[in-house]
C-alpha positions as a printed Julia matrix, in Angstrom:
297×3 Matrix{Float64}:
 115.07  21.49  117.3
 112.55  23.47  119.46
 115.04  26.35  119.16
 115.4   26.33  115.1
 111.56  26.24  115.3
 111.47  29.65  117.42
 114.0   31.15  114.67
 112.24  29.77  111.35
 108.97  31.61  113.55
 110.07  34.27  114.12
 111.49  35.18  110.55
 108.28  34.43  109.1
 106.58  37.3   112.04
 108.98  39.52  110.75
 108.75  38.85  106.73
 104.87  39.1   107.42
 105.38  42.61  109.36
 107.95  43.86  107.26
 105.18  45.92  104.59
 103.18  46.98  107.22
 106.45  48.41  109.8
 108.05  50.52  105.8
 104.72  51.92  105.32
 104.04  53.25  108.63
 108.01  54.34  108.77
 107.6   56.01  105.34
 103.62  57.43  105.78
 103.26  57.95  109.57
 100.17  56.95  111.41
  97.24  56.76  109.55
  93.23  56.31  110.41
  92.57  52.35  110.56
  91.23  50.97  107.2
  89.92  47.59  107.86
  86.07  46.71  107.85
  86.09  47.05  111.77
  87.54  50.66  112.01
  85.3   51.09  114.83
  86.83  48.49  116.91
  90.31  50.72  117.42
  91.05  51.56  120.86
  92.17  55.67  121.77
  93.42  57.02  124.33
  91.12  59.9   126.38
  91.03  62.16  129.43
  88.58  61.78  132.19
  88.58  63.65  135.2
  92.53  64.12  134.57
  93.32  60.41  134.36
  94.38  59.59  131.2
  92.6   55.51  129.73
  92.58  53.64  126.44
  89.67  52.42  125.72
  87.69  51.37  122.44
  86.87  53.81  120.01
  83.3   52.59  120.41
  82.69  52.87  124.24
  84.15  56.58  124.21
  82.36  57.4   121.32
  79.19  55.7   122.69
  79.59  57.84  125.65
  79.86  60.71  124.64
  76.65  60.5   122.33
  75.08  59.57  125.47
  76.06  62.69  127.15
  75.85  65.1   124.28
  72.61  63.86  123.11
  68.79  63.28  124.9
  68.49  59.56  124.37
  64.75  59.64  123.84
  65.46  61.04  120.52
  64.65  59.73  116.78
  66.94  56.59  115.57
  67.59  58.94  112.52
  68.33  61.88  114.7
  70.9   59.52  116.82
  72.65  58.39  113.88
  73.76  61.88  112.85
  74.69  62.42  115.8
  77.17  59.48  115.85
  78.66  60.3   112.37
  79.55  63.86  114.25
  81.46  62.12  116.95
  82.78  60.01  114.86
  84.14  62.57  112.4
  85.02  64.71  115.41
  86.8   61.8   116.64
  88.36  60.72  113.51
  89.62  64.37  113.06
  91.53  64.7   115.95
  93.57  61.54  115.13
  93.92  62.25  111.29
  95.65  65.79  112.82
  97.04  65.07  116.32
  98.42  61.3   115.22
  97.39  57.73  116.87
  98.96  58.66  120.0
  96.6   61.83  120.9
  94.27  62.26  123.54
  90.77  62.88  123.42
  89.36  65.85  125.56
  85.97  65.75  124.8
  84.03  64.43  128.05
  81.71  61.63  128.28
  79.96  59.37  130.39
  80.85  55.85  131.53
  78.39  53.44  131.88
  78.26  53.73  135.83
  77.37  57.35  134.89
  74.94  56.02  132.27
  72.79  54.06  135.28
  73.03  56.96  137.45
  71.28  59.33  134.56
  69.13  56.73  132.91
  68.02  54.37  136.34
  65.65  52.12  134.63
  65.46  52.99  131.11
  69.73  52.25  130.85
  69.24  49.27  128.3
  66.66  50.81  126.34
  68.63  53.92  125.89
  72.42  52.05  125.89
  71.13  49.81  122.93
  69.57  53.23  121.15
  72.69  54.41  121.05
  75.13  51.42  119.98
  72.23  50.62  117.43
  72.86  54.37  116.1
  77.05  53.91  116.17
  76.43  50.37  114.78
  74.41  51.49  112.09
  76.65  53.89  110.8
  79.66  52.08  111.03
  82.82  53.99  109.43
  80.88  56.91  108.14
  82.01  60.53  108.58
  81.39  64.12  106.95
  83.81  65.36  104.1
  84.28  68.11  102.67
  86.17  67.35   99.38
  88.8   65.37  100.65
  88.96  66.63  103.96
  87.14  65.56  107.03
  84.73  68.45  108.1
  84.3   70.38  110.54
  80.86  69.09  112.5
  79.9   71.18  115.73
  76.92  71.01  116.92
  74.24  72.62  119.37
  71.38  71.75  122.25
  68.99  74.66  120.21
  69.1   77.52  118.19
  67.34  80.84  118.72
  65.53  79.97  115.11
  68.51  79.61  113.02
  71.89  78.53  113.04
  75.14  80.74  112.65
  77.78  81.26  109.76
  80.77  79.85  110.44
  83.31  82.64  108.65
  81.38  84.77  111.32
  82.1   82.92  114.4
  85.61  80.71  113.64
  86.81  83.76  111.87
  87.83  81.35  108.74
  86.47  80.71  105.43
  87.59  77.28  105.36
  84.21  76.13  106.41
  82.04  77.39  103.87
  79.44  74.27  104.84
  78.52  75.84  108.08
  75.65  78.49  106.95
  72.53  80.04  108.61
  70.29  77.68  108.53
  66.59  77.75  109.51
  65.37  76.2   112.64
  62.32  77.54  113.01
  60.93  74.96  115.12
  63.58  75.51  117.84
  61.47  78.34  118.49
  58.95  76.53  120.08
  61.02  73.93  122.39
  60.34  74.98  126.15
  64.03  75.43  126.66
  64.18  78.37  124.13
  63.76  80.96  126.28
  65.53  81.31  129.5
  66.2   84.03  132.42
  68.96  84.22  134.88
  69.42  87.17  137.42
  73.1   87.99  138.85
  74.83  91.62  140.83
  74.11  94.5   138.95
  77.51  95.18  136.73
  78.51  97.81  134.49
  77.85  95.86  130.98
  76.55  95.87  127.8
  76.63  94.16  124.65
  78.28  95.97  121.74
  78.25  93.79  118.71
  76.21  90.6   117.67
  76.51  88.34  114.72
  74.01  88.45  111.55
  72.24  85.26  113.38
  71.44  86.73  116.59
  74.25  85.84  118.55
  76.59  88.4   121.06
  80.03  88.88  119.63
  81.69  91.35  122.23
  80.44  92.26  125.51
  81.64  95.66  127.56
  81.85  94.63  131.56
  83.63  97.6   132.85
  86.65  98.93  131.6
  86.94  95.44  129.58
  85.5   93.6   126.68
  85.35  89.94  126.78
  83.64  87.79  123.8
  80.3   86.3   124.25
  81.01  83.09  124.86
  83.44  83.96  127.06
  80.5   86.0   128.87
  78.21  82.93  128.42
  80.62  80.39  130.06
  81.46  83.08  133.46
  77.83  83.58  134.32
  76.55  79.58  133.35
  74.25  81.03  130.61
  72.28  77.91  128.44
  73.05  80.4   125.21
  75.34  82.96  123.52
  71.84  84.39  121.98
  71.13  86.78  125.05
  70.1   90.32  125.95
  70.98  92.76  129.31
  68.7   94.44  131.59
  68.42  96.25  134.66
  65.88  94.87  137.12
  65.43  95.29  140.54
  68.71  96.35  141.33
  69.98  93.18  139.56
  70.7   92.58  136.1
  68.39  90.11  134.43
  70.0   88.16  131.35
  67.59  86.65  129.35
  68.79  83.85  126.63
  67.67  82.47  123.42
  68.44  78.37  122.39
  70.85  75.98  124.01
  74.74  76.34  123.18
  76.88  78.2   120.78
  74.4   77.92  118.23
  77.27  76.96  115.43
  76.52  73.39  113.25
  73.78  71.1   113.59
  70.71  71.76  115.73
  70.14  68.58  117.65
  66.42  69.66  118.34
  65.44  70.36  114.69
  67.57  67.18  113.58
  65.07  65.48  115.79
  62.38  67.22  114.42
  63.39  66.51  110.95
  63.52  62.68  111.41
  60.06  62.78  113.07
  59.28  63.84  109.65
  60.56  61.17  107.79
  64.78  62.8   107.09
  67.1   60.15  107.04
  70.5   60.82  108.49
  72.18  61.95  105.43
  69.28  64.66  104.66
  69.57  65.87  108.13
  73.33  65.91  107.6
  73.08  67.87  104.41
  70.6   70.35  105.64
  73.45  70.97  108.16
  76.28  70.59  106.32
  75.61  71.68  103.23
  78.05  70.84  100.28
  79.56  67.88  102.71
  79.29  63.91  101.87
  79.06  61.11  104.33
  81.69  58.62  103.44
  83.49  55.37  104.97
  86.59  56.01  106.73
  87.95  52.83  104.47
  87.06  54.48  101.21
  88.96  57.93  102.05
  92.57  56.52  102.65
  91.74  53.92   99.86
  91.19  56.55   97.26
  93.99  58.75   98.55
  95.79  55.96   98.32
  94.93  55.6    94.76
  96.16  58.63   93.42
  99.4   58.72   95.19
């Protein structure tokens, strides 16, 4: 009797599974749908061990990382819809089973940074993913592209410029004038004197192709060898040295995280500051995309 039981269970797993196993066998992997998309588990990389963990304590840490946490709610919730769409990306094109590169930190690494204020800042930051459950950027009916930066040196770049593409027509100079005045904007760093030079910049300021010698590297190539905060620099001989002096924080490509914060001090909501950002784009739930693809299959 016990054993007919198993069987009569076991058929009834199956009949139950049965829709679910022909669609992923005729579709392929999919992003989750169901009202707690947020609660899915990926795999990552840290420090060359590969984990699974949930989508919302990678994606918390890596806000917490990428982000100051003393920032505006408004300013942390755009932030959060990036990762998110960043995240959501990278399994939409790499498949359930790919691994996520981008570093964060784990909460051990939270206490070390935060000491004291860790709770205050942890529950900033779930509050911001929370709020925003299952929203990313589109672009039409793709998922967008959604870098982002520390600071700009007053503006923000074009994206055919830099990614060499015009299938990001959403990433356009934009004016950050306030980033100006942040105390990180302007930075020096003095290494050896070198034979170098920089030969071409973008139209927003930033170094496109540097001469070191014989060679030409990129400039965020040059930015990366010599630890430089920005791509936004200039060269000059001092002292039997050469003095770099930089402009902003980072590539300088997306959203500015400084004037996002500015911009909800002001009153901007997350999907203004999005917009301003991203122009063109829409903030959507990840439910509602494969719904309405689903729709006009």
């Amino acid at each position: 009797m016990r054993n007919r039981l198993k069987k009569i269970g076991c058929y009834l797993i199956i009949i139950v599974l049965l829709p679910y196993i022909v669609t992923v066998f005729m579709n392929g992997p999919a992003i989750p749908t169901d009202t707690t998309v947020d609660t899915t588990y990926v795999k990552v990389k840290k420090d060359d061990t590969e984990l699974e963990l949930p989508l919302e304590e990678y994606c918390i840490g890596r806000m917490a990382k990428e982000i100051p946490a003393d920032y505006e709610e408004e300013a942390l919730k755009a932030q959060a819809v990036i990762v998110r769409t960043s995240v959501y990306k990278s399994i939409k094109e790499g498949g359930t089973q790919v691994v996520l590169e981008d570093d964060f930190w784990t909460e051990e690494e939270m206490r070390q940074q935060w000491g004291s204020s860790y709770s205050g800042h942890y529950r900033k930051m779930q509050n911001a993913w929370n709020d925003t459950e299952g929203q990313v950027v589109m672009y039409g009916e793709n998922l967008a592209n959604t870098p982002f930066t520390r600071l700009t040196n007053g503006n923000t770049r074009d994206g055919k410029e830099v990614l060499g593409s015009e299938d990001y027509p959403y990433l356009k100079i934009k004016d950050c004038p306030l980033d100006i005045e942040a105390a990180e904007q302007i930075q020096t760093v003095t290494v050896d004197d070198m034979d170098a030079e920089v030969t071409a910049m973008d139209t927003a300021g930033y170094v496109t192709s540097v001469r070191v010698g014989q060679e030409t590297v990129n400039g965020e190539e040059f930015r990366q060898t010599y630890g430089l905060a920005s791509s936004c620099f200039i060269l000059q001989k001092y002292d039997g040295k050469l003095r770099i002096t930089t402009r902003g924080v980072g590539h300088g490509l997306g959203l500015s995280q400084y004037t996002a914060n500015e911009m909800a001090k002001e009153g901007k909501d997350v999907s203004e500051i999005l917009q301003y950002f991203f122009e063109g784009t829409e903030i959507k739930e990840v439910a509602e995309i494969v719904t309405n693809s689903r729709d006009t299959e």
